[in-house]
C-alpha positions in Angstrom: -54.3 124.7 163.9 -55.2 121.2 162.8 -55.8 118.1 165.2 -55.8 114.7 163.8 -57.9 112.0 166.0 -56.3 108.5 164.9 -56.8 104.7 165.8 -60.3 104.8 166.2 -63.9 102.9 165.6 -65.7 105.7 163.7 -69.0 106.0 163.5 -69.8 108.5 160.7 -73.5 107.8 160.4 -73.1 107.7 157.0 -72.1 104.8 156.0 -70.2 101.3 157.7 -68.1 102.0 160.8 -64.0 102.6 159.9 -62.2 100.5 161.8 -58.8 101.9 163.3 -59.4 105.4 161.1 -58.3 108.8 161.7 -60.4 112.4 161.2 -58.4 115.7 160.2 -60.1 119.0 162.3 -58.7 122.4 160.7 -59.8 125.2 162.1 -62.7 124.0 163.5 -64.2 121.7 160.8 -63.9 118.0 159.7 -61.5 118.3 156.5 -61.3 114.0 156.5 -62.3 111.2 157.2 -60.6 107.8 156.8 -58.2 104.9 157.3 -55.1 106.6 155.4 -55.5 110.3 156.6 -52.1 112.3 157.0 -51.7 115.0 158.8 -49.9 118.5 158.8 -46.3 118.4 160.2 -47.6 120.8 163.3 -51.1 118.8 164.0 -52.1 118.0 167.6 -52.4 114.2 167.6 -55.4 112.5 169.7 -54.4 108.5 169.9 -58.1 107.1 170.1 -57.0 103.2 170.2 -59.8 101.4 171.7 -62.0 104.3 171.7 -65.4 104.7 169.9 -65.4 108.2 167.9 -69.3 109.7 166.9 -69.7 112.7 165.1 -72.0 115.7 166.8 -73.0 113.8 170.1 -73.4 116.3 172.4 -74.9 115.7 176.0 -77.5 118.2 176.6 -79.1 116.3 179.4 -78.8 118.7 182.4 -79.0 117.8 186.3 -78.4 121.1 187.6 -79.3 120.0 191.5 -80.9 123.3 191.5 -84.4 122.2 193.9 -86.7 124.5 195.5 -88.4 123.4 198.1 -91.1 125.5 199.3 -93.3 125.2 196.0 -93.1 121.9 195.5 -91.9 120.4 191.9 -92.7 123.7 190.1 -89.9 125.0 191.3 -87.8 122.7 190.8 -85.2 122.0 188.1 -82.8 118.9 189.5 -84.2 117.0 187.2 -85.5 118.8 184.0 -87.6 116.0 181.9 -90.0 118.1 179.7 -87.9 118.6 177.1 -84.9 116.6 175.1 -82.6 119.4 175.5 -82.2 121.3 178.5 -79.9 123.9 178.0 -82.6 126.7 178.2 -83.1 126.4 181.8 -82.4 129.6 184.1 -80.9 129.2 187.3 -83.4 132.1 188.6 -86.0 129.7 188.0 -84.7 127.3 191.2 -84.4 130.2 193.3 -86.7 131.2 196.9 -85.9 134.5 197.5 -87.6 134.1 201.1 
């Protein structure tokens, strides 16, 4: 299955932003880049127009809302600030069992 993202700003990180470009995906991997991409005849086509495109940005910020009380802010993971990524947290960690 191929996908084919077109008319938008995209940011490689690699070099200056393309302006109104498109990026191939087949099966699962970034195949091109650019303004003058074509696609296969059976692509799924995402219209981007007006729409920033960056490669890898992946939110792994968490707020959870997972706050236990009783102990006080070492038990609590609403707000998990320790670390860049989050995703390790446990929800057994938020937990009272009383």
């Amino acid at each position: 299955m191929a996908t084919l993202i077109k008319n938008g700003k995209i940011y490689t990180m690699a070099g200056p932003v393309i302006e109104g470009g498109s990026i191939l995906i087949e099966n699962g991997k970034i195949t091109a880049v650019g303004q003058d991409v074509v696609a296969p005849v059976n692509a799924e086509i995402i219209d981007a127009a007006g729409r920033m495109v960056l490669p890898g940005m992946i939110d792994a910020h968490s707020h959870l809302g997972m706050v236990e009380s009783a102990i006080g802010s070492e038990g609590s993971d609403g707000n998990e600030a320790t670390a860049p990524n989050t995703a390790q947290m446990r929800g057994i960690d938020g937990i009272n069992p009383l």
